[in-house]
MARVO-557905 format. One record per residue (C-alpha): residue number from 1; y, x, z negated; residue in three letters. Coordinates in steps of 0.05 Angstrom, whole numbers, always signed. Each point is the difference from the previous one (the first is absolute). Last residue first. Layout:
// residues N
{NUM, {Y, X, Z}, ALA}
...
***
This chain:
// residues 493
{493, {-2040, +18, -1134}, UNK}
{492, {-5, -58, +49}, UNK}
{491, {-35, -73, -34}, UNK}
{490, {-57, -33, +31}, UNK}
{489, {-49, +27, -38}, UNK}
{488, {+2, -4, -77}, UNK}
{487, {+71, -15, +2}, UNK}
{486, {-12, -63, +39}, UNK}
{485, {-71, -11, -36}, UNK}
{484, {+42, +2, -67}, UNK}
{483, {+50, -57, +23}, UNK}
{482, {-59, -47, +20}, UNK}
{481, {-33, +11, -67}, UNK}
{480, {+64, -12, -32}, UNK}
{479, {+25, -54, +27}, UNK}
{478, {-70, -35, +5}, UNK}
{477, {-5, -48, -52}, UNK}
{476, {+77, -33, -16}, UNK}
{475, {-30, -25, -61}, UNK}
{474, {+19, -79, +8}, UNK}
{473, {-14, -46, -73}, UNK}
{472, {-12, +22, -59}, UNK}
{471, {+36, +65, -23}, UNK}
{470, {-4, +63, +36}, UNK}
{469, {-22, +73, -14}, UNK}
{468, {-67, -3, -34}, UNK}
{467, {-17, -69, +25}, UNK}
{466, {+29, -65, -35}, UNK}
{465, {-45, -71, +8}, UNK}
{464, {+1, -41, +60}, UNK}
{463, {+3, +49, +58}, UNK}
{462, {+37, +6, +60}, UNK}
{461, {-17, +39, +65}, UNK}
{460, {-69, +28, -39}, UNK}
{459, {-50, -53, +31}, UNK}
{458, {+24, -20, +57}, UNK}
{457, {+18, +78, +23}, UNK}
{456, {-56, +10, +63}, UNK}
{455, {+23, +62, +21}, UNK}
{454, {-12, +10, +80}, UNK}
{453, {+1, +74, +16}, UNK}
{452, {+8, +29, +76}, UNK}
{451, {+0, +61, +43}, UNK}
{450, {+9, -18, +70}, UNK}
{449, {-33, +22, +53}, UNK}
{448, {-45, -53, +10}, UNK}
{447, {+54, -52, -4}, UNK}
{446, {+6, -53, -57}, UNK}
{445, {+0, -70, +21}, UNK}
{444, {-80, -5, -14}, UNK}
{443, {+12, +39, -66}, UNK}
{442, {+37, -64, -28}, UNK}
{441, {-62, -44, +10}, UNK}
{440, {-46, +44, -32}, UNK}
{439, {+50, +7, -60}, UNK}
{438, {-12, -87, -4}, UNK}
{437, {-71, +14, +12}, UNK}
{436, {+1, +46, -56}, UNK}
{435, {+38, -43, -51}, UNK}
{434, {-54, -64, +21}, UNK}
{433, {-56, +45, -11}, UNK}
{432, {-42, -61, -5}, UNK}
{431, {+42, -71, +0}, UNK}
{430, {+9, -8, +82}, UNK}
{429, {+21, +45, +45}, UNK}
{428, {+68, -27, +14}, UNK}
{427, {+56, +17, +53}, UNK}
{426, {-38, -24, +52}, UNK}
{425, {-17, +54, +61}, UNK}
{424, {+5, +1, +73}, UNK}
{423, {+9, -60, +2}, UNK}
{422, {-51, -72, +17}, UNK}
{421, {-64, +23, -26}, UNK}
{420, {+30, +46, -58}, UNK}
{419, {-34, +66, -26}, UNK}
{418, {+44, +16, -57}, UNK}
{417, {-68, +8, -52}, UNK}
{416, {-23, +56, +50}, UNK}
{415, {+60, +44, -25}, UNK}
{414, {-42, +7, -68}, UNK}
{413, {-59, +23, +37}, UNK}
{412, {+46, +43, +31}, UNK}
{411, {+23, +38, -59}, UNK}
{410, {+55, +5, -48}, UNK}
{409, {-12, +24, -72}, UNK}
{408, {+44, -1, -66}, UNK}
{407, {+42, +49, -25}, UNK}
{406, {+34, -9, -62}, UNK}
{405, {+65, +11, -27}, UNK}
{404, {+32, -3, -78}, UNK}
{403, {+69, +27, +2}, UNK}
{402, {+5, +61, -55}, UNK}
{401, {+56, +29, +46}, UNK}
{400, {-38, +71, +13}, UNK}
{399, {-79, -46, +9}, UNK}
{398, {+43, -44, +51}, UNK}
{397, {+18, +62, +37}, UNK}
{396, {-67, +23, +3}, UNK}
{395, {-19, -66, +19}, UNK}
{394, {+54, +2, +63}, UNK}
{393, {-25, +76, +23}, UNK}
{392, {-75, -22, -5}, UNK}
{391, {+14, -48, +39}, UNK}
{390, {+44, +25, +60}, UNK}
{389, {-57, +62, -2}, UNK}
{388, {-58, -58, +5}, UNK}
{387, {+33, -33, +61}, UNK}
{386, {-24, -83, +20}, UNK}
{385, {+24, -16, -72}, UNK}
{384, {-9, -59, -55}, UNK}
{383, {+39, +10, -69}, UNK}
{382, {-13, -67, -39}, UNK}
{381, {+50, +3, -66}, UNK}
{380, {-22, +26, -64}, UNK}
{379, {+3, -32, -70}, UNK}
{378, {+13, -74, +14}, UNK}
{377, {-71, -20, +10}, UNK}
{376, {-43, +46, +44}, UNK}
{375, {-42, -53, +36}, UNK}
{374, {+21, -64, -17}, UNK}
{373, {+71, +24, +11}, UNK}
{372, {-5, +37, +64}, UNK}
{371, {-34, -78, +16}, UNK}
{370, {+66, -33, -14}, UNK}
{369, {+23, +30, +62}, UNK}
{368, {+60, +29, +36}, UNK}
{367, {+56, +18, -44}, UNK}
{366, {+10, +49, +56}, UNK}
{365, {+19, +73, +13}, UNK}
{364, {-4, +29, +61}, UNK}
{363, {+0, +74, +12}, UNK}
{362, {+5, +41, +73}, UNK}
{361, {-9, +75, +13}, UNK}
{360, {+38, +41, +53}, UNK}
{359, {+39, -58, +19}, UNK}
{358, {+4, -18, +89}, UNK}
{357, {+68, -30, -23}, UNK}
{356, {+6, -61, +43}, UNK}
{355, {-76, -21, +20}, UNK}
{354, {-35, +24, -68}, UNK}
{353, {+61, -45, -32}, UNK}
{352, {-6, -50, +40}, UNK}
{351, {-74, -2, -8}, UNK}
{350, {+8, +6, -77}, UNK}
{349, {+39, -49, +4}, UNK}
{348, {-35, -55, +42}, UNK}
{347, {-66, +7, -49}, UNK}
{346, {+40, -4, -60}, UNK}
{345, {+23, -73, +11}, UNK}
{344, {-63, -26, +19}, UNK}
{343, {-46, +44, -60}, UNK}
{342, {+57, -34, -54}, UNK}
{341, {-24, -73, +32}, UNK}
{340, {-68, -11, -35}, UNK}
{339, {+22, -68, -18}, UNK}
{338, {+4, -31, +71}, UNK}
{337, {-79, +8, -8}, UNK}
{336, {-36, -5, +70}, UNK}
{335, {+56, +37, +36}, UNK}
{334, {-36, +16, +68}, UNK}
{333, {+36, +66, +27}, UNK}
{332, {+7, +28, +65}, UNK}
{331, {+22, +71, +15}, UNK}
{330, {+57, +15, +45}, UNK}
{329, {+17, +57, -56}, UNK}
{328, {+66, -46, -12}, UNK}
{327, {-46, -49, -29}, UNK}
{326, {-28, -62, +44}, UNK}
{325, {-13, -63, -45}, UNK}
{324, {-51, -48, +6}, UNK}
{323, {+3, -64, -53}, UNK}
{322, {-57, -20, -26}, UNK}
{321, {+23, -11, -70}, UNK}
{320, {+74, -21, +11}, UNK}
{319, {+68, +33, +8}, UNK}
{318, {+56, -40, -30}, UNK}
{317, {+45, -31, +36}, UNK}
{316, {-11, -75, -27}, UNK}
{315, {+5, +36, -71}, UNK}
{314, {-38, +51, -46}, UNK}
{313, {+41, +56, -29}, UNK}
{312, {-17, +80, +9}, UNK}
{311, {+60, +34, -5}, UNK}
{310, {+11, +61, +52}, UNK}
{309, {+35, +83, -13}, UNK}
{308, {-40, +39, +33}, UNK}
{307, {+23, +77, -25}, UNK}
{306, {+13, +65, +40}, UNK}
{305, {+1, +73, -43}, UNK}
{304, {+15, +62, +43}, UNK}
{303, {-8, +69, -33}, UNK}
{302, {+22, +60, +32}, UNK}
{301, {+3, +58, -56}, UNK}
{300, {+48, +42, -43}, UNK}
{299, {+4, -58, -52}, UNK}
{298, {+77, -12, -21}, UNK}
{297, {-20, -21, -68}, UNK}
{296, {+37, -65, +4}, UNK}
{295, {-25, -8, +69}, UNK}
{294, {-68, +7, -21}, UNK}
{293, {+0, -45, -61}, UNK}
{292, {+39, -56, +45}, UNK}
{291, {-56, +15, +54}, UNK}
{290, {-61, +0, -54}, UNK}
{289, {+30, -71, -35}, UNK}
{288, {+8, -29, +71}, UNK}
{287, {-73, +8, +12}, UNK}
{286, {-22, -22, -66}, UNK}
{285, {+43, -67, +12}, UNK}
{284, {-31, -11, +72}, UNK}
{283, {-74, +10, -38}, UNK}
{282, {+28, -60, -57}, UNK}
{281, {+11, -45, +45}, UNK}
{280, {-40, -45, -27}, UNK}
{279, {+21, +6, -75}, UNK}
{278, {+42, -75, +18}, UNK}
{277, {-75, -16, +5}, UNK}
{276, {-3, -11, -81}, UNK}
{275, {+26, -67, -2}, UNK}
{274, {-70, -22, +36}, UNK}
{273, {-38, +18, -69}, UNK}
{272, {-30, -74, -1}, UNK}
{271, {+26, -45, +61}, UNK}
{270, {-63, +20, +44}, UNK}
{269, {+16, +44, +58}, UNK}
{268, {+13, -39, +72}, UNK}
{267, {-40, +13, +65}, UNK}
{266, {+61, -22, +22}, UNK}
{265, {+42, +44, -23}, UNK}
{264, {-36, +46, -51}, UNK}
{263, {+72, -14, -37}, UNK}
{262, {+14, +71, +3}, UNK}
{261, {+78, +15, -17}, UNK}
{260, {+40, +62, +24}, UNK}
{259, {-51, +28, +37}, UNK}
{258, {+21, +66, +21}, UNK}
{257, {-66, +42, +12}, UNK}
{256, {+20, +76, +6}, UNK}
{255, {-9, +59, +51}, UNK}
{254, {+12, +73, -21}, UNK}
{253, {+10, +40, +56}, UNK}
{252, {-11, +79, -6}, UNK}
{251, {+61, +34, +53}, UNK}
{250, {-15, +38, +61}, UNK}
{249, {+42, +69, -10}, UNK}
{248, {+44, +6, +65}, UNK}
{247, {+65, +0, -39}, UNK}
{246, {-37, +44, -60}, UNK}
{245, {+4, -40, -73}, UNK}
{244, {+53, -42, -35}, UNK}
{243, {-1, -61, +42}, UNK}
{242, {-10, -66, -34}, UNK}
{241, {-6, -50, +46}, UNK}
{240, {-6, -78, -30}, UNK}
{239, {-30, -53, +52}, UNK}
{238, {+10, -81, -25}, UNK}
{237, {-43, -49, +42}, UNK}
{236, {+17, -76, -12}, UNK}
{235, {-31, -67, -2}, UNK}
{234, {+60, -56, -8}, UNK}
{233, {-7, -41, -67}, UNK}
{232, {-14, -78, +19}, UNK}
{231, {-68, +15, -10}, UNK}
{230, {-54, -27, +43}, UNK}
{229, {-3, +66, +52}, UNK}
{228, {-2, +55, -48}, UNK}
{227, {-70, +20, +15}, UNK}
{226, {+11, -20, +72}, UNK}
{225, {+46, +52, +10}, UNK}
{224, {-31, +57, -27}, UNK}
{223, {-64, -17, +46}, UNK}
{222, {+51, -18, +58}, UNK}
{221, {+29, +75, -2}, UNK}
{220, {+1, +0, +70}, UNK}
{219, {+56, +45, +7}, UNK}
{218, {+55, -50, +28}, UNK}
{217, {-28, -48, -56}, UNK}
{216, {+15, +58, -56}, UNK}
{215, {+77, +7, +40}, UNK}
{214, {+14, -74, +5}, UNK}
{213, {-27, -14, -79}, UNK}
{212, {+53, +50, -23}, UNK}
{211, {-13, +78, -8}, UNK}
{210, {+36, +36, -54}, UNK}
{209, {+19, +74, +1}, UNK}
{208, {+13, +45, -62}, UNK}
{207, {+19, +81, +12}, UNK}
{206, {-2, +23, -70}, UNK}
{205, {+57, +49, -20}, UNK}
{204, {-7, -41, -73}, UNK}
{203, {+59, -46, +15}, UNK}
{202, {-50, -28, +53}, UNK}
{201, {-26, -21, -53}, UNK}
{200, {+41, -64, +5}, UNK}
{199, {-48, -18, +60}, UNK}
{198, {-61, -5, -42}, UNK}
{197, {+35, -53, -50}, UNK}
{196, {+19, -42, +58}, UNK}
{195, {-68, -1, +24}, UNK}
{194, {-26, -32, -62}, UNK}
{193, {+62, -41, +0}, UNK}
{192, {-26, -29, +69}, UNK}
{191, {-75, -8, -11}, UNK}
{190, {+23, -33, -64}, UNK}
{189, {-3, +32, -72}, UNK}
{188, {+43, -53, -35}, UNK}
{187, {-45, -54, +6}, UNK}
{186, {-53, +47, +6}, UNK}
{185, {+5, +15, -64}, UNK}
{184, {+21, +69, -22}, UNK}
{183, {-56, +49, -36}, UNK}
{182, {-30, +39, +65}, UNK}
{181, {+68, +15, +12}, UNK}
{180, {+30, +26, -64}, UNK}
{179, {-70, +27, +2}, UNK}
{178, {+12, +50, +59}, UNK}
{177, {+72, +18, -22}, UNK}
{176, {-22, +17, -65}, UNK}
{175, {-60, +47, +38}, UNK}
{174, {+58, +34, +46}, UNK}
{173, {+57, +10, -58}, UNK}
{172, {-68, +42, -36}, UNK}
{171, {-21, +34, +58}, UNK}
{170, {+81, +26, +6}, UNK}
{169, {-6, +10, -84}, UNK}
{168, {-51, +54, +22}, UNK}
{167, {+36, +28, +53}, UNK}
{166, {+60, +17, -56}, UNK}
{165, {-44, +14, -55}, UNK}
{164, {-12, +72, +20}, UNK}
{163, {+69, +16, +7}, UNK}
{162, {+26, -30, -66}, UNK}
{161, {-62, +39, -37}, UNK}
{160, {+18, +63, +35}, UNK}
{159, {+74, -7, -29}, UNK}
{158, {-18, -32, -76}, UNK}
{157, {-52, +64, -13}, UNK}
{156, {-17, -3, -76}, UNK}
{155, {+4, -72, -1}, UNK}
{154, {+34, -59, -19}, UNK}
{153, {-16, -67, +37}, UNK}
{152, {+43, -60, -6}, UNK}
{151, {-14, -64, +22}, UNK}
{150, {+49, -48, +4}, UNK}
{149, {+20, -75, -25}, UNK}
{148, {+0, -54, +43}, UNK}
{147, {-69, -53, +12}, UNK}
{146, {-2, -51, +44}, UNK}
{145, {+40, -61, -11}, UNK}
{144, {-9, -63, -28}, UNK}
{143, {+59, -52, -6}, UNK}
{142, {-35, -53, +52}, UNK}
{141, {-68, +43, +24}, UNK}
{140, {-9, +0, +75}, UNK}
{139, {+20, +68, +13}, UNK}
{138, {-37, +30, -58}, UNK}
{137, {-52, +45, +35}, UNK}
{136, {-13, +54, -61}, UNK}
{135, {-20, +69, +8}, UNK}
{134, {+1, +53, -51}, UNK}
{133, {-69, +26, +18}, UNK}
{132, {+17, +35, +57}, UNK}
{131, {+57, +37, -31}, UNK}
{130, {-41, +19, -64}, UNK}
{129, {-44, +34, +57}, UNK}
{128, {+52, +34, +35}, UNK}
{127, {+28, +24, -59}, UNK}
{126, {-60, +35, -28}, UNK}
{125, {-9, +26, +72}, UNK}
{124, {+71, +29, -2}, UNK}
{123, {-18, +31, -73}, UNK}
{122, {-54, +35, +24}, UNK}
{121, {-23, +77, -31}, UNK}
{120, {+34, -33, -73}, UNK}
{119, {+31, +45, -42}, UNK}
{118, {+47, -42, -28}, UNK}
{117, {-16, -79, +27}, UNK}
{116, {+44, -26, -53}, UNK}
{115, {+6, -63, +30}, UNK}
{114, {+64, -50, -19}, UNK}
{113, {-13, -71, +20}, UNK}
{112, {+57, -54, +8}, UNK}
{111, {-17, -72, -22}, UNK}
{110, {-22, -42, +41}, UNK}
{109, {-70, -10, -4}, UNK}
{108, {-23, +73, -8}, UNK}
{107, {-73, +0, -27}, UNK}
{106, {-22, -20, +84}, UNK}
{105, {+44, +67, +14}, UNK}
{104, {-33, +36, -49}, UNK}
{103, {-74, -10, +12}, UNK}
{102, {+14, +7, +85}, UNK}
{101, {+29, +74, -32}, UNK}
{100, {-61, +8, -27}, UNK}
{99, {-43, -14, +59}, UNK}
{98, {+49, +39, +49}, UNK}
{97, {-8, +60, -53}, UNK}
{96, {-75, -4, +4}, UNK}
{95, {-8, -14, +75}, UNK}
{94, {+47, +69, +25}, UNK}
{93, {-44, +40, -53}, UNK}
{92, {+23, +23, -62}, UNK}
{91, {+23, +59, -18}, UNK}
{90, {+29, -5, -67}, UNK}
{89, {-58, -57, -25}, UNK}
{88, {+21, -69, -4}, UNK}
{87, {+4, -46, -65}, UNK}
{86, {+59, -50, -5}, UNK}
{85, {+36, -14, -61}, UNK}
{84, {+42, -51, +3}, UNK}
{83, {+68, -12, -42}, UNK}
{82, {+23, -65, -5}, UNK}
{81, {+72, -28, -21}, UNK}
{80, {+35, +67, +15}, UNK}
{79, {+65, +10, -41}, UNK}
{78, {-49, +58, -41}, UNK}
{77, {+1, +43, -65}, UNK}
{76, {-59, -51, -18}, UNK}
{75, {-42, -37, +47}, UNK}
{74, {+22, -66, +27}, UNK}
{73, {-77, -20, +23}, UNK}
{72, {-49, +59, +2}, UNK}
{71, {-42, -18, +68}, UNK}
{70, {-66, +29, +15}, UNK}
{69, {-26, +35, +68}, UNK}
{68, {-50, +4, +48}, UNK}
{67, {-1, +46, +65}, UNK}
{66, {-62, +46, -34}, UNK}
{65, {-29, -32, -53}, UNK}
{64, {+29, +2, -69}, UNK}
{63, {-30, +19, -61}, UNK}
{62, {-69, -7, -25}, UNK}
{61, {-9, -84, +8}, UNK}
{60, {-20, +2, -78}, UNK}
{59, {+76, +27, -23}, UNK}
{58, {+6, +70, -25}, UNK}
{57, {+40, +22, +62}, UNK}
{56, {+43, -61, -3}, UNK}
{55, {+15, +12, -60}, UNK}
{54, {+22, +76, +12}, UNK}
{53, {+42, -31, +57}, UNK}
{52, {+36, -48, -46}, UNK}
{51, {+14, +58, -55}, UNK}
{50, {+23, +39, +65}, UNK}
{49, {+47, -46, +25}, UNK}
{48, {+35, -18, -70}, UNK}
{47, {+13, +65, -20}, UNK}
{46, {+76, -6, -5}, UNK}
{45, {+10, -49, +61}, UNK}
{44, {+47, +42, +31}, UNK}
{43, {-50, +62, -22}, UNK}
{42, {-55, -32, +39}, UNK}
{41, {+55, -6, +63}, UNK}
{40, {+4, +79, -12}, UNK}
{39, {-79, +5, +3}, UNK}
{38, {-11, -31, +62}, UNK}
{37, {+57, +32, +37}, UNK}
{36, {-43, +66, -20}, UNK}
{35, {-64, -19, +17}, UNK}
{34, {-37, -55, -45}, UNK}
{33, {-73, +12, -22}, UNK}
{32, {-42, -65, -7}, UNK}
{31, {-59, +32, +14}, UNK}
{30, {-8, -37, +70}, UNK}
{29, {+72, +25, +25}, UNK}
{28, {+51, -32, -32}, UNK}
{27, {+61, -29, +50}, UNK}
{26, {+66, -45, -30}, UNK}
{25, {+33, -56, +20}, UNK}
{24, {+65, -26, -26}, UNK}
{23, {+19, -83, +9}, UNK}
{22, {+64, -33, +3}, UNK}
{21, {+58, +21, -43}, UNK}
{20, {-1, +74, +26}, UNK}
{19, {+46, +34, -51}, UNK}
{18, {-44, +53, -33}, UNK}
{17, {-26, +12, +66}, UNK}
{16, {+72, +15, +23}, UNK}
{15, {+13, +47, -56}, UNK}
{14, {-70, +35, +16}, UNK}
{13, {+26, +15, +71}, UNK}
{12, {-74, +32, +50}, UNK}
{11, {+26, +7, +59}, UNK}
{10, {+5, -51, +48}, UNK}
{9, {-29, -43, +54}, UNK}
{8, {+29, -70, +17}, UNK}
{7, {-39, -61, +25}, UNK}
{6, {+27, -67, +15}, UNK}
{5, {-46, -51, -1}, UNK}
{4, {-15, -20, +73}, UNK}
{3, {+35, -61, +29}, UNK}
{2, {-34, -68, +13}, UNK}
{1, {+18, -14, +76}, UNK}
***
């Protein structure tokens, strides 16, 4: 697993920012002015600073926006080879400092970076979000390796600052660990090591189970099953307890799509862009991200988190279009496009799950169309929901973590499109709506007691240019937001 920078919080020490060899940052509030750590690092470079600021000031972009920054290379008086200047105000917001701190850590490389934070209302969110941003998935890179160095924070108040950062760098060891898997290949990302990887957090205090092909036929999971049926990779179900809330509390299940590899089987994708389906399980990698980041924080709530894990391959066992298929439910389904496979491996879950653990709300999180795409691009993931107060609780969430959600629509007219003459549904509905079918599907395995979300994450899983707070490639989407509706209202105390 890529490691987190390591983060230290201290009082301001002038001697050691005099001796920092990597990079210094300082914080101006929109006039420029510097606070009192400010001004003693402008006296180490004997004026320097200020005569910078004071151009920047005069400049024809009017100063510095709010987050930004500048960069004085080897300034004077200093051992630091950069000195950035980052512009935040004193007390700001949660967002802000994450946003600046996201600028720093993607400045940072590897050298080691010194903040002077001072006065600064957040310096554990500053960190946090220079954390998240100073990712890099090097595993496969001969001689390259992510980044070393430090991060350094000084600050008026280094012991509340160390406590408050310690749940957020949790979050932050759950969203690496949820790209490190959404980035692998799937040659080295199998159904088995995949699993593997779940049971080792059991060093977390999780409880981890994994159920072989015997056990998912024994429970009818034949939808699951035939999904991963052509592969030479054994189909698997991994279910991760965390327990931190009341014994008899029922727990909030977060259900995940686990395919390793999507060949479209064989209604098979075309050759162009297939590399990227090793991102396919990228809803089973969110929901082991928010149980590693809720273990690590020891989360005073009942969460359960159960992934399919299935590679979709075409071969002389592979399903086939036409093919009826009885879910756990005791449903029939007619599988008219082996390609729309995610919707057959979540459906036995979440009735496991609904059947086992009887949750008191129940998320699943999918790369699940290419049609969430079309639709909302890759800013916001679909949110669809049979319980407005569930909802509403999840986007506010989203809106706290800055993680783009949307909620689209469900409706019978939309369920009308599953109408099969030979099942008792297909698992298309055709090209219209074809991300709301697919969520109309889901919500015919989900009970009518049961709260329920199905996010709809094709489109923000893993990205081709850098976001705020990742580079290019997996984002680890969701860790946050699913983190923040835990403490939001599933959390004791």
């Amino acid at each position: 697993m890529t490691q987190l920078t390591k983060v230290s919080f201290d009082a301001t020490d002038i001697e050691q920012i005099k001796q920092t060899r990597g990079r210094v940052a300082v914080i101006v509030d929109k006039t420029g002015r510097l606070d009192a750590a400010g001004r003693r690092v402008n006296r180490l470079t004997r004026g320097a600073l200020a005569r910078a600021l004071a151009t920047k000031a005069a400049s024809k972009d009017g100063g510095l926006t709010e987050a930004g920054h500048f960069t004085l290379d080897f300034p004077a008086g200093m051992e630091a080879e950069a000195l950035d200047v980052i512009c935040l105000p004193r007390s700001a917001s949660a967002a802000l400092a994450r946003k600046a701190g996201a600028n720093l850590g993607k400045l940072r490389g590897k050298a080691d970076l010194l903040i002077c934070a001072g006065t600064l209302v957040r310096p554990a969110e500053l960190a946090m979000g220079a954390v998240l941003r100073d990712y890099r998935f090097a595993d496969h890179k001969t001689g390259d390796e992510a980044p070393k160095g430090a991060i350094t924070v000084m600050c008026s108040a280094p012991d509340q600052a160390r406590t408050d950062a310690a749940p957020l760098l949790a979050v932050a060891a759950g969203t690496f660990l949820t790209r490190d898997l959404v980035n692998e290949p799937a040659n080295v990302l199998t159904t088995t090591s995949f699993a593997e990887r779940l049971v080792q957090m059991q060093d977390l205090g999780l409880k981890v189970e994994v159920l072989e092909e015997d056990a998912l036929e024994a429970l009818g999971m034949r939808t699951l099953l035939a999904v991963g049926q052509g592969s030479d990779s054994p189909s698997k179900v991994v279910v991760m307890e965390w327990r931190g809330g009341a014994q008899d509390a029922a727990p909030l299940a977060l259900i995940g799509k686990g395919v390793v590899f999507d060949t479209g089987g064989i209604s098979l994708k075309p050759a162009a862009g297939m590399e990227d389906m090793t991102m396919d399980m990228g809803g089973a990698g969110t929901v082991a991200g928010a149980m590693c980041a809720l273990a690590k924080r020891r989360a005073k709530a009942n969460v359960v988190g159960i992934v399919g894990l299935v590679e979709n391959m075409p071969s002389g066992n592979a399903v086939r279009p036409g093919d009826v298929v009885r879910s756990m439910k005791g449903d029939t389904v007619e599988i008219l496009n082996t390609d729309a496979e995610g919707r057959l491996v979540l459906c036995d879950i979440m009735w496991y799950a609904q059947e086992r653990f009887a949750p008191a709300g129940m998320i699943d999180l999918a790369t699940l169309t290419g049609a969430i795409i079309i639709g909302l691009g890759h800013e916001n993931a679909g949110v669809f929901s049979n319980n407005d107060a569930l909802c509403s609780a999840f986007l506010k969430a989203a809106t706290q973590e800055e993680e783009g959600a949307w909620r689209m629509p469900l409706g019978k007219a939309y369920d009308d499109m599953l109408k099969s003459n030979v099942a008792d549904m297909k698992n298309i509905g055709g090209r219209p709506a074809g991300s709301i079918t697919a969520a109309q599907f889901l919500q015919r395995f989900v009970k009518d007691d049961t709260p329920w979300i199905h996010l709809d994450i094709a489109g923000v899983a893993d990205l081709k240019t850098d976001s705020t707070f990742a580079p290019k490639g997996a984002t680890g989407w969701g860790v946050r937001a699913l983190n923040r509706l835990v403490q939001n209202m599933f959390e004791e105390g």
